[in-house]
C-alpha positions as CSV (number, residue, x, y, z in Angstrom):
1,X,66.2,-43.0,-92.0
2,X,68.6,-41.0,-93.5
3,X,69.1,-40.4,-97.3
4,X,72.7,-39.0,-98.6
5,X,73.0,-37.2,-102.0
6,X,76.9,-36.7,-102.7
7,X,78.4,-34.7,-105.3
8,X,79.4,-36.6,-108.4
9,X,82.9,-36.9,-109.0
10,X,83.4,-38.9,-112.4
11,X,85.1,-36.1,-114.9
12,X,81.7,-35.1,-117.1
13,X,79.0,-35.9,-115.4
14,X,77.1,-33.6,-113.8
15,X,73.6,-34.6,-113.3
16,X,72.9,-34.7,-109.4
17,X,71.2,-37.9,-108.2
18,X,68.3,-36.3,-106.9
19,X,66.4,-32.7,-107.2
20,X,64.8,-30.5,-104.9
21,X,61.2,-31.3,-106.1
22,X,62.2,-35.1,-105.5
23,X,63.7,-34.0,-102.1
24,X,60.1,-32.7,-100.8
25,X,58.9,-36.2,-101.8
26,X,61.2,-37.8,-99.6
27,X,60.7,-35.6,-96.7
28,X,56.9,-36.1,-97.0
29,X,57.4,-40.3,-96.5
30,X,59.6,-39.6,-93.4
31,X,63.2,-39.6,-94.7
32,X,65.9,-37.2,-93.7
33,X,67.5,-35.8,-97.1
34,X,71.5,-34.5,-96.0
35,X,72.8,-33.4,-99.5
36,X,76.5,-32.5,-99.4
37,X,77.0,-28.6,-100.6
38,X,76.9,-27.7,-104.4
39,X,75.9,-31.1,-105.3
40,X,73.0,-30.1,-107.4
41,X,75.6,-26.7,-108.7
42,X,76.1,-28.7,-112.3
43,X,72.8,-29.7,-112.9
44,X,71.4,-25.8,-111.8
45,X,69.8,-26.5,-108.6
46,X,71.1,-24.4,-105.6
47,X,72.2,-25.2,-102.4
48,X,69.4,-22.7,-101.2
49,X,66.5,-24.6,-103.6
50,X,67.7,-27.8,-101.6
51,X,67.3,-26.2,-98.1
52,X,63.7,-24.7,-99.2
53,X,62.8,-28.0,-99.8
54,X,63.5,-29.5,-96.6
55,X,67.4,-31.0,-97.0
56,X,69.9,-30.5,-94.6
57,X,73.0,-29.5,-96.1
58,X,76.5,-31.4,-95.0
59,X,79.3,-32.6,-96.2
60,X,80.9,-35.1,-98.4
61,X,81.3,-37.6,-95.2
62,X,78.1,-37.3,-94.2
63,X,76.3,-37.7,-97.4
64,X,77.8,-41.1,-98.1
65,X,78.2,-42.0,-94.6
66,X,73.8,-42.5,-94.7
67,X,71.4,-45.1,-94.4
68,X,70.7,-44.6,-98.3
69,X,73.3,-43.4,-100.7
70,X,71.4,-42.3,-104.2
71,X,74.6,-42.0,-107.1
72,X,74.6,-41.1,-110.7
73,X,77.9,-42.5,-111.0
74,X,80.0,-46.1,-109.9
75,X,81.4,-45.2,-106.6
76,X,85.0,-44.6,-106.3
77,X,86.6,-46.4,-104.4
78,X,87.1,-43.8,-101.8
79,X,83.9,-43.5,-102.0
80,X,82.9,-46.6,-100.9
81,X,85.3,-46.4,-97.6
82,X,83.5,-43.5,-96.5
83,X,79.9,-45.5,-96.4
84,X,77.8,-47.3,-93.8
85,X,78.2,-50.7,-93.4
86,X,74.4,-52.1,-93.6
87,X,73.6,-49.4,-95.9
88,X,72.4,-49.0,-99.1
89,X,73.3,-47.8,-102.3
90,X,71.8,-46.9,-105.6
91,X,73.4,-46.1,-108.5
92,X,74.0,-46.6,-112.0
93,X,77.1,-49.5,-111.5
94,X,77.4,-51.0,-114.8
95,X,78.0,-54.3,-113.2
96,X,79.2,-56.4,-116.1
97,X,82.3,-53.8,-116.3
98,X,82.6,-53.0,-112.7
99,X,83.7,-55.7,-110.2
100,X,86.0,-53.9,-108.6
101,X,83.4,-51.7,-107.6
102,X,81.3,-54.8,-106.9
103,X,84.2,-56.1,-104.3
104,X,84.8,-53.1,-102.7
105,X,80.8,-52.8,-102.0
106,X,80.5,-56.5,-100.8
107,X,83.6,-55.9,-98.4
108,X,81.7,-52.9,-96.8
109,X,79.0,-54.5,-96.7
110,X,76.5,-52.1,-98.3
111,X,73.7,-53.4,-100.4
112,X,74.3,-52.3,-103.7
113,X,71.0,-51.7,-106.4
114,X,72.4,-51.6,-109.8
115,X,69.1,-49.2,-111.4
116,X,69.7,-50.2,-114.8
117,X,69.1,-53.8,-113.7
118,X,65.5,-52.6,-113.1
119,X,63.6,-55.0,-115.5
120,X,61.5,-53.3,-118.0
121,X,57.8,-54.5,-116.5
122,X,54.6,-52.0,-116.2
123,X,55.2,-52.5,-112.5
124,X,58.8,-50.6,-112.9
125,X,58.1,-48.6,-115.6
126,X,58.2,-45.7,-113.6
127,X,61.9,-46.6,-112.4
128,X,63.4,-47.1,-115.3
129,X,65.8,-45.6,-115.2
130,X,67.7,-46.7,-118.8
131,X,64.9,-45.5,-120.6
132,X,64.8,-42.2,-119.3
133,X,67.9,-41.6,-119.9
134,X,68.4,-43.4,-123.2
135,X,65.3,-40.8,-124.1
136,X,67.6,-38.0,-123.3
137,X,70.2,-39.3,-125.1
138,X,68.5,-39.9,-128.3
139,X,67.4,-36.9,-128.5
140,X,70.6,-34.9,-127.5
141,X,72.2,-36.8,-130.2
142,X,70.8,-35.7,-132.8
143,X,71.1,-32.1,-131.8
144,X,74.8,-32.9,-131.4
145,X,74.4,-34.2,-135.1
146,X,72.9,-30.6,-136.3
147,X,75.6,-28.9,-135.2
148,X,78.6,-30.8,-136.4
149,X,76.9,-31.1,-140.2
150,X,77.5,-28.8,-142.5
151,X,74.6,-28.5,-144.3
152,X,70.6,-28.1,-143.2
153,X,68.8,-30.5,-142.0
154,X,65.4,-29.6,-143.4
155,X,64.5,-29.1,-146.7
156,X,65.3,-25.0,-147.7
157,X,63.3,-23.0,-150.0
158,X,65.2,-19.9,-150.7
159,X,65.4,-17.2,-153.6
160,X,69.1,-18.8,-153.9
161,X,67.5,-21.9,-154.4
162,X,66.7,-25.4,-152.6
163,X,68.5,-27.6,-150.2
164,X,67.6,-31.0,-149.7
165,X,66.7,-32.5,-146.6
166,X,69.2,-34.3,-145.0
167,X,69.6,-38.3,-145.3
168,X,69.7,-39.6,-141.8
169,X,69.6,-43.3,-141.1
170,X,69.5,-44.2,-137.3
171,X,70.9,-48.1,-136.3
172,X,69.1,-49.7,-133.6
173,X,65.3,-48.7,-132.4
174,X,65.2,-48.9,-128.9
175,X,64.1,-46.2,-126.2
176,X,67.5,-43.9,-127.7
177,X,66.9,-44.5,-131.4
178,X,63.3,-44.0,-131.5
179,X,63.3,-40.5,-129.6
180,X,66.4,-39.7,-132.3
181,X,63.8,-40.4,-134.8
182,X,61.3,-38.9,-133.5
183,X,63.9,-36.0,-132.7
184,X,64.9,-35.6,-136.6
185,X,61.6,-35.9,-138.0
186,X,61.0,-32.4,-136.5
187,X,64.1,-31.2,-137.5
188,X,63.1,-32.0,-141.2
189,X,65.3,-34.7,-141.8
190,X,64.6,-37.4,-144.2
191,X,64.7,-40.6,-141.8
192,X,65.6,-44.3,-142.3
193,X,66.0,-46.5,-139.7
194,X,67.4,-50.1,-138.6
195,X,66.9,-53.0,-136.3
196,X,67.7,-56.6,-136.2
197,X,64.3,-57.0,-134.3
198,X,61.9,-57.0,-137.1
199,X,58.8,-56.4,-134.3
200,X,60.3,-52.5,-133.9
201,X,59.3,-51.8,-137.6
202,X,55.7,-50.4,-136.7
203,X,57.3,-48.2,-133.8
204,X,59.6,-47.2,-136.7
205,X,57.2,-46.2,-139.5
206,X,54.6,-44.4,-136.8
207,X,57.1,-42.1,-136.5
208,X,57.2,-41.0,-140.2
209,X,60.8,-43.4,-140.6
210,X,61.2,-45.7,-143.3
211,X,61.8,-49.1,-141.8
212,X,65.0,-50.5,-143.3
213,X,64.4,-54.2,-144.6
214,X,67.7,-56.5,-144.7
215,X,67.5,-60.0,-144.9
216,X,69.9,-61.5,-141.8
217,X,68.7,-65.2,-142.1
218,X,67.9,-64.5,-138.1
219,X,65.9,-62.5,-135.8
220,X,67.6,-60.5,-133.3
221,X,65.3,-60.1,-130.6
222,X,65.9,-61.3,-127.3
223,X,64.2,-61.1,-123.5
224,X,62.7,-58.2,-122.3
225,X,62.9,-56.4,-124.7
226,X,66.4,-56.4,-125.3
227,X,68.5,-57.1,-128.7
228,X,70.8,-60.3,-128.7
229,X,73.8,-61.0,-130.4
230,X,73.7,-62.5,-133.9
231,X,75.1,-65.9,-135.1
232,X,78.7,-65.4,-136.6
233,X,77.2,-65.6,-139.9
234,X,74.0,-63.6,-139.6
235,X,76.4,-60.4,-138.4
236,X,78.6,-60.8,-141.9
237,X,75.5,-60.7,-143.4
238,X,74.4,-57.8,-141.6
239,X,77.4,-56.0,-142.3
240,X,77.7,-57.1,-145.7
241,X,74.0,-55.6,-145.9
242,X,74.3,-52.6,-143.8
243,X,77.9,-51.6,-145.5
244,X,76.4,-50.7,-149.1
245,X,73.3,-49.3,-147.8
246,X,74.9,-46.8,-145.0
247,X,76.9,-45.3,-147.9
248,X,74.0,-42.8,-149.2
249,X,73.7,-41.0,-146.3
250,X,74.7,-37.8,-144.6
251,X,74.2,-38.4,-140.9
252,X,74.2,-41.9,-138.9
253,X,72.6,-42.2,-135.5
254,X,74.3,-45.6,-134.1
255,X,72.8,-46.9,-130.8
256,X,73.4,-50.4,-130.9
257,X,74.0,-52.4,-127.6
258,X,74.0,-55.8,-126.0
259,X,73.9,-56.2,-122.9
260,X,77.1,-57.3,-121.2
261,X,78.5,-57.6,-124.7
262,X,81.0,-55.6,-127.2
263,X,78.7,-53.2,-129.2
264,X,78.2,-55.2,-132.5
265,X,80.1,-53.4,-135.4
266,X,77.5,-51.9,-138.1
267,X,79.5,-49.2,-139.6
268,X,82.2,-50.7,-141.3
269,X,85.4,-48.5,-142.3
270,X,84.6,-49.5,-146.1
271,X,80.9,-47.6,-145.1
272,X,82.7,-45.0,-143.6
273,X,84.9,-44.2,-147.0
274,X,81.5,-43.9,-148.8
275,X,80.3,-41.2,-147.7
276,X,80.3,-38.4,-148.7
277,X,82.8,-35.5,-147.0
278,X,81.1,-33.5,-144.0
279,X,79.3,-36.9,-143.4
280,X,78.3,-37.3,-139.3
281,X,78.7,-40.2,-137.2
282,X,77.4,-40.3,-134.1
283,X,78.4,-43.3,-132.2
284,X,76.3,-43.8,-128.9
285,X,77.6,-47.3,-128.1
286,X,81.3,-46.0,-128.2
287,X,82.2,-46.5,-124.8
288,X,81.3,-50.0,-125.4
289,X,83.4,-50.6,-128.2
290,X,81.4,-48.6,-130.7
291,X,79.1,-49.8,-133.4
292,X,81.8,-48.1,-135.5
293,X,85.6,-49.3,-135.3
294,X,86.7,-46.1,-136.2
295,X,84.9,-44.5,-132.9
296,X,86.8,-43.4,-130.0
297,X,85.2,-42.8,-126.6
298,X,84.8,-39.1,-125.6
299,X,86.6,-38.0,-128.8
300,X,85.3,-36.3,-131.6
301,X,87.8,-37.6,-134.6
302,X,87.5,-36.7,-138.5
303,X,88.3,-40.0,-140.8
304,X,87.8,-40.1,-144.4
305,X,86.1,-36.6,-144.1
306,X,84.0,-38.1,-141.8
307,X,83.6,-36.4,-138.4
308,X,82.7,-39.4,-135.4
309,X,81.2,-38.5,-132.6
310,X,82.2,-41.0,-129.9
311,X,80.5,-39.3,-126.8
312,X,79.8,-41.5,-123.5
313,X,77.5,-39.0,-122.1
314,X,74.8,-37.6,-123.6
315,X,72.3,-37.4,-120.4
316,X,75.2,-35.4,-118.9
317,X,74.6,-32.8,-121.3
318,X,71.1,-31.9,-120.3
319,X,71.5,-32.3,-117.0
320,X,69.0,-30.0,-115.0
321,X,65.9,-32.3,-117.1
322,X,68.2,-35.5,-117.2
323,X,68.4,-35.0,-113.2
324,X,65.2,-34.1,-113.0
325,X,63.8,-37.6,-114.7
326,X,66.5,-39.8,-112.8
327,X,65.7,-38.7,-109.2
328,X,61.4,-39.2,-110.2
329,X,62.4,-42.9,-110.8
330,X,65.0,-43.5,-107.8
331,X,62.0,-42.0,-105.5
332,X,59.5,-44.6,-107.3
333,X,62.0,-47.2,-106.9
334,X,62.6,-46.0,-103.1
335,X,59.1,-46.2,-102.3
336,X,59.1,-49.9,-102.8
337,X,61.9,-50.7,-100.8
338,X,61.0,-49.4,-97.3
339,X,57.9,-50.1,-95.1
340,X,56.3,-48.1,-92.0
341,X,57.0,-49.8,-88.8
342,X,56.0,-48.5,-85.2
343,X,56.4,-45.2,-86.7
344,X,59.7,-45.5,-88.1
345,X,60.7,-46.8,-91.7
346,X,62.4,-49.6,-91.9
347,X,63.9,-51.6,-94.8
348,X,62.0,-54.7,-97.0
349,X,63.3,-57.8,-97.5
350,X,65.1,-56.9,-101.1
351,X,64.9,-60.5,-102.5
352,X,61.1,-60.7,-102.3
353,X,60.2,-58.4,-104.8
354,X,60.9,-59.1,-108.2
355,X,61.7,-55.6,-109.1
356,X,64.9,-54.9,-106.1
357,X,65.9,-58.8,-106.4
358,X,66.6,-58.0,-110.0
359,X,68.6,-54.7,-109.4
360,X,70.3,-56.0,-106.2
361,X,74.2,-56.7,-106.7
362,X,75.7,-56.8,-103.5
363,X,73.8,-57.9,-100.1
364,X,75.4,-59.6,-96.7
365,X,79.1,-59.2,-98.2
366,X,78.5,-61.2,-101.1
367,X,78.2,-60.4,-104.8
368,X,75.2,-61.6,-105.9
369,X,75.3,-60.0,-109.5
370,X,75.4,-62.9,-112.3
371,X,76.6,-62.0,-115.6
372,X,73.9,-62.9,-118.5
């Protein structure tokens, strides 16, 4: 069975689906591993690397054309002519924004794994692919956040004088938020930190945070894990709330997300005018509306002497580790799907495992994906 790693072709992204550690893996349970040249170039891995670890280098065709496609990115759809019929695909498809991709899969007829589907069980905990990366992106955010601020982060003890730490109040306390946290901590930062799911505040405080306590009238927590959208009412009280409070500080760390939903808007542009000038925003759900109105997707903008941060990203930016920690949980997730039979691997039945059934999107020319 043959396994195809193409070179990504989305403008910024330039982690590689799989690495040549992750590529000796595969060869050792009996797969083929064709990567298409200077796939791995972004992310620092050679061609050569690749080779020494037992791929066969091709071309674009080829790669995609496999038994097994293994993406960072949606497919485009040129992309998507140039694969098997029967085969399989996994990738990161953001499903609730990409049907068209969805179609053009079905009509192939290539089964189609959304990985960020994965559900977050101790089962796939080694898959998960959205908390890996989230991971990455917390903490890449807040290194993004240090260099755009014009002051120190830590506390400064000079024989000029002292510089207070810097305020820095991070929205939303999932996998991203809580490696920000953990991420500014050690930079010296003075941390507060918000959720709507008042279960979080533990995670919070064990990482030296202050949990921020704002009466909503509701609990935002919902399944697996996940946030869920507030009532009508209980987000003007949150933003009510949040508006007053977000003024004091220098830096905000937004990472804010429903699934399959607008981000909910937390920073308000009455917030924004409240801070001080040099102030940082950076807005991790902008491509998904932003927690921020004022947030544009991959644009760095200055409003009210407030710079915002609105990159889509942030994995992208440390791609060689990034890479590294997507292709570990594609070969876990791998691993589960195919079977030894007569000698030869062979494909399980996707539906009767809880873990592919839930990432599975496309399968027999249909779109099985269901919106939430």
């Amino acid at each position: 069975m043959k396994i195809g790693i193409p070179k990504e072709t989305i403008p910024g992204e330039f982690r590689v689906a799989t690495v040549p550690d992750a590529v000796k893996k595969f060869c050792g349970k009996g797969f083929t591993v064709c990567v298409e040249k200077s796939a791995g170039e972004s992310a620092h891995f050679t061609d050569e690397a690749y080779v020494q670890a037992g791929a066969q280098l091709v071309g674009n065709d080829e790669a995609l054309g496999a038994d097994l496609v293994l993406k960072v990115g949606v497919p485009a759809p040129g992309e998507i002519d140039k694969m098997k019929s029967g085969g399989v695909l996994c990738s990161l498809l953001d499903p609730c924004r990409n049907e068209n991709a969805l179609t053009g899969l079905a009509g192939k007829g290539v089964t189609a794994l959304a990985v960020e589907l994965i559900p977050r069980t101790t089962r796939a905990q080694s898959m998960d692919v959205l908390s890996s990366q989230a991971g990455i992106a917390g903490y890449r955010a807040i290194i993004e956040a240090a260099s755009r601020y014009p002051r120190f982060f830590p506390m400064m003890m000079t024989s000029a004088g002292a510089a207070r730490p810097a305020k820095l109040i991070v929205l939303g306390a999932g996998v991203a938020g809580l490696q920000a946290i953990a991420t500014a901590r050690r930079l010296g930062c003075d941390v507060e930190a918000f959720d709507v799911r008042p279960a979080v505040r533990e995670e919070i405080q064990s990482l030296g945070a202050k949990f921020i306590d704002l009466d909503v009238g509701e609990s935002g927590a919902g399944e697996g894990g996940y946030a869920k959208e507030l009532s009508e009412e209980g987000k003007k009280r949150q933003q009510a709330a949040l508006t007053e409070y977000l003024k004091k500080a220098n830096i905000i760390v937004s990472t804010a997300l429903i699934p399959c939903r607008d981000a909910p808007v937390l920073i308000t542009e009455d917030a924004v005018k409240g801070l001080a000038e040099g102030s940082v925003i950076i807005d991790l759900a902008a491509a998904s509306g932003g927690n921020c109105p004022l947030s544009e997707p991959d644009q760095v903008v200055v409003k009210h002497g407030v710079s915002l941060v609105g990159h889509t990203n942030y994995p992208s930016m440390v791609p060689g580790d990034a890479s590294a920690f997507y292709a570990r949980n594609l070969f876990n997730l791998v691993s589960i799907l195919v079977e030894e039979k007569e000698g030869n691997l062979a494909w399980k039945d996707f539906a009767e495992d809880d873990i592919s059934k839930a990432a599975t999107v496309t399968r027999g020319g249909e779109i099985v994906y269901q919106k939430p």
